[in-house]
N, C-alpha and C positions, 0 to 999 in steps of 0.2 A: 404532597410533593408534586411540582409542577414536573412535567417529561416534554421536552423536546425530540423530537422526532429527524434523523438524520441518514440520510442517505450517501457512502461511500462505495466506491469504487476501487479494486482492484487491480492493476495492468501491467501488461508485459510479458513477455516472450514464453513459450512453450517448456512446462518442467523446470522453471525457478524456480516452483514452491509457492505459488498463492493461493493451492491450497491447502495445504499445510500449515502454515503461517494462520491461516482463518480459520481452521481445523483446534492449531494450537490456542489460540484464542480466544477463541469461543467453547470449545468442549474438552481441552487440554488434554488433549490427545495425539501423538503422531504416528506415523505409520511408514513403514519402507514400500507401501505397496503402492504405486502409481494409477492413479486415476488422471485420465483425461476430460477437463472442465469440455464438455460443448453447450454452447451459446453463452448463459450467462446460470449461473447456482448463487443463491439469496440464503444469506443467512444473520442474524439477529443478536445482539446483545446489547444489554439494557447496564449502564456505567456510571454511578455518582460520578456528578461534576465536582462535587467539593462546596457547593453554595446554594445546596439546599435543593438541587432539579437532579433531576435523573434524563440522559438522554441513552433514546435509543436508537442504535447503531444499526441501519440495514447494510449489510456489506454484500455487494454486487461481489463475484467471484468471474471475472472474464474470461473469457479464453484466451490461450495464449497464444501463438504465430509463430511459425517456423522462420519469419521472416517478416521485417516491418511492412506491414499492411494499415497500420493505425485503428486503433478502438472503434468498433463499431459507434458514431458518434449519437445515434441516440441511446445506446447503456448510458452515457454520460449525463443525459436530461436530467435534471431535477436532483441531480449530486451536490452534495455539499461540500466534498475534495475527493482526495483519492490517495491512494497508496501506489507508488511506482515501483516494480521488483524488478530486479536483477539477480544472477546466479554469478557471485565471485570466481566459483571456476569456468565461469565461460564467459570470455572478454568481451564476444559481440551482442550480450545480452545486457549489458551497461550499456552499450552504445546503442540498442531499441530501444528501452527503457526512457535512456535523455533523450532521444528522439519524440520519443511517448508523449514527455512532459514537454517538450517546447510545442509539440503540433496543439496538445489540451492549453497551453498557454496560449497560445496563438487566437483559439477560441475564447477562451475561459479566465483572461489574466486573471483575477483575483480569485480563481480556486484553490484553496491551500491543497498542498500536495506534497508528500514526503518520499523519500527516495530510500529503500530496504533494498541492501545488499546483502543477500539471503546465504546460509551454505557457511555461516561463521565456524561451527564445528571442523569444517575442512579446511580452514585457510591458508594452510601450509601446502596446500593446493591452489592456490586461488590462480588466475592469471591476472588479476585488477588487484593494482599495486596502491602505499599507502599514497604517493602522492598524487594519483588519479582523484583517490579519495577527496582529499584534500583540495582538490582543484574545482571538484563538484558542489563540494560545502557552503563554498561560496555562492552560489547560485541557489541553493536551495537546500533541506535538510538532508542528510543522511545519516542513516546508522545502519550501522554492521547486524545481523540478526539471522538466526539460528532457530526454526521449527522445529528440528530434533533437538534443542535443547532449552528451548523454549527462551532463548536468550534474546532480550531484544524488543520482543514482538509486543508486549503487553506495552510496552514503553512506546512503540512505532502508535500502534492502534490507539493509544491517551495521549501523546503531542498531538497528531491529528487531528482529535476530537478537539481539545484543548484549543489548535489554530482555527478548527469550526466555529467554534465559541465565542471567540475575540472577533472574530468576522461577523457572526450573527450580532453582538450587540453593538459593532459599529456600524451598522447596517440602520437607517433612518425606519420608525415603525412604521 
């Protein structure tokens, strides 16, 4: 079985949950206990595509910002897309986030990238309302997702992979 080798990236704002989310993902596991990502934390999962290859996932873990400062631009080198997080109960953490992806667009247009609005368990808290949602859809993917309940996340991290995929084979050898 053929293995593709893929490099993703993580981003956005300080205590979304990216690690958590990559925690649940990778070792399905969550935890209330808060760890602060410094620099960047790499970790691994190896995913049937569905047609015969196995790719593996390096997933960058970034740090996050108390405030939009932008991805350090070389974590991003040699990524194949990225995962954009936001925290539903905190509004100006969707507004780093799209910020995130248009600065990486800016550089990067054809990097797939998906937009995790993390914190679904809470949403009855949330301050990012359905037709925010809805207004960002159009721009780019979103889904609602929940590392304490693992809701979401498996599904975030396989579209991703899935938009690497379709990228990589329309990509000239």
């Amino acid at each position: 079985m053929s293995r593709l080798k893929k490099k993703i990236c993580l981003v956005g704002a300080y205590a979304v949950g990216k690690t958590s989310l990559i925690r649940q993902y990778v070792e399905g596991i969550f935890s209330d206990h808060y760890l602060t990502t410094i620099g960047v934390k790499i970790d691994q999962k190896v995913i049937d595509t569905g047609d015969g290859r196995e790719m593996q996932l390096m997933i960058w873990d970034l740090e996050g910002r108390d405030e939009f400062h932008g991805v350090r631009r070389e974590y991003l080198r040699g990524a194949a897309g990225y995962l954009a997080v936001a925290d539903g109960t905190r509004r100006e953490t969707l507004a780093q986030a799209v910020e995130e992806i248009e600065a990486i667009r800016s550089e990067h247009p054809a990097m797939p990238c998906l937009l995790m609005i993390n914190k679904a368990d809470l949403e009855s808290c949330w301050e990012v309302g359905p037709d925010e949602i809805a207004s960002l859809q159009g721009r780019f993917p979103v889904l609602k997702t929940s590392a304490r309940q693992a809701m979401g996340v498996e599904e975030a991290f396989l579209s991703l992979a899935r938009m690497i995929l379709v990228g990589t084979e329309l990509r000239p050898a």
